[in-house]
C-alpha positions in Angstrom: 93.7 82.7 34.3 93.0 85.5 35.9 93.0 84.1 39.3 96.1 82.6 38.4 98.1 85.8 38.5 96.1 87.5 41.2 97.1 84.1 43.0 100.8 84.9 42.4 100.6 88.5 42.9 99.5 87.7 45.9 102.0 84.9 46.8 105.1 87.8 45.7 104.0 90.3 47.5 103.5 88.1 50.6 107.4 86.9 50.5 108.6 90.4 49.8 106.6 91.5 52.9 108.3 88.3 55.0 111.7 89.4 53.6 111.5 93.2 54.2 109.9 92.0 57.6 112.1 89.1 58.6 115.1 91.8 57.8 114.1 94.6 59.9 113.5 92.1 62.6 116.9 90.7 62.7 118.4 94.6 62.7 116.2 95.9 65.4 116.7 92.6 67.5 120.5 92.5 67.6 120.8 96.3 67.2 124.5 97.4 65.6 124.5 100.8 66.4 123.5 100.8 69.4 126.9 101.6 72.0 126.8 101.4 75.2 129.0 102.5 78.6 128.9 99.6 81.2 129.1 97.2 78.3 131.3 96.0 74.8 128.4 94.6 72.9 125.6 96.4 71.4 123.1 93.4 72.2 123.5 93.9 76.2 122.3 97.5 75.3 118.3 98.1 77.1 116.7 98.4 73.6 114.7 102.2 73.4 110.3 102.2 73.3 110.7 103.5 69.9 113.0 100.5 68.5 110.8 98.1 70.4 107.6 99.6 68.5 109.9 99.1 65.1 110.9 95.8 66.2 107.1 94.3 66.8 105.7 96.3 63.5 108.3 94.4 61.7 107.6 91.3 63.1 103.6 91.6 62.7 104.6 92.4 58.9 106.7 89.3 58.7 103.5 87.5 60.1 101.1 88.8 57.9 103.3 88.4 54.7 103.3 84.6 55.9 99.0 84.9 55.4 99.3 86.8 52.3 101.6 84.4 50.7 99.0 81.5 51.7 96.3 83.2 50.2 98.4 83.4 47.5 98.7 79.7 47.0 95.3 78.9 47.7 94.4 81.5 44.9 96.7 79.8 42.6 95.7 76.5 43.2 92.0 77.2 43.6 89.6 75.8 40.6 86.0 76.5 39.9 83.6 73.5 39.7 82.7 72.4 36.1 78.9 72.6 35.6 77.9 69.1 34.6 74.7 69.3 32.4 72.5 66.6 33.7 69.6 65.6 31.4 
C-alpha cells in the first residue's frame, strides 16, 4: 500500500513538473514581450543569454518530470514476490 501512494506521489509530482516545465518553455520560446525595432513580431527578436538559460532549465525540468512520472508508474505498478513455502 505504501508503495502504492509513494508510486502516485511520484507520478503527480512528475506531471506537475512537465506542466510547469512544458509552460515556461512555450513562453520563453515564442517570447511575448519581447519588442523589437527592425521587426513587428516578437519571435524575430535575438532571444537575451539570460532567457535562453530560463528557456533550457525549463526544458530540462520538463524532461526530468517525464522520468519522475515513469518512476512513478513503475512504483505503482511494482509487486513484491510472494514467498512460496516449499516443503
Amino acid at each position: 500500500m505504501r508503495t502504492k501512494r509513494r508510486g502516485l506521489r511520484l507520478l503527480l509530482t512528475g506531471v506537475a513538473i512537465i506542466v510547469v516545465g512544458s509552460i515556461t518553455s512555450v513562453i520563453y520560446l515564442f517570447q511575448p514581450w519581447r519588442t523589437c525595432d527592425y521587426d513587428d513580431t516578437p519571435s524575430a527578436c535575438a532571444m537575451l543569454p539570460a532567457d535562453a538559460a530560463v528557456l533550457m532549465i525549463a526544458m530540462l525540468a520538463a524532461v526530468t518530470g517525464v522520468f519522475v512520472a515513469l518512476a512513478g508508474v513503475v512504483a505503482m505498478n511494482s509487486q513484491k514476490p510472494t514467498e512460496e513455502k516449499t516443503e
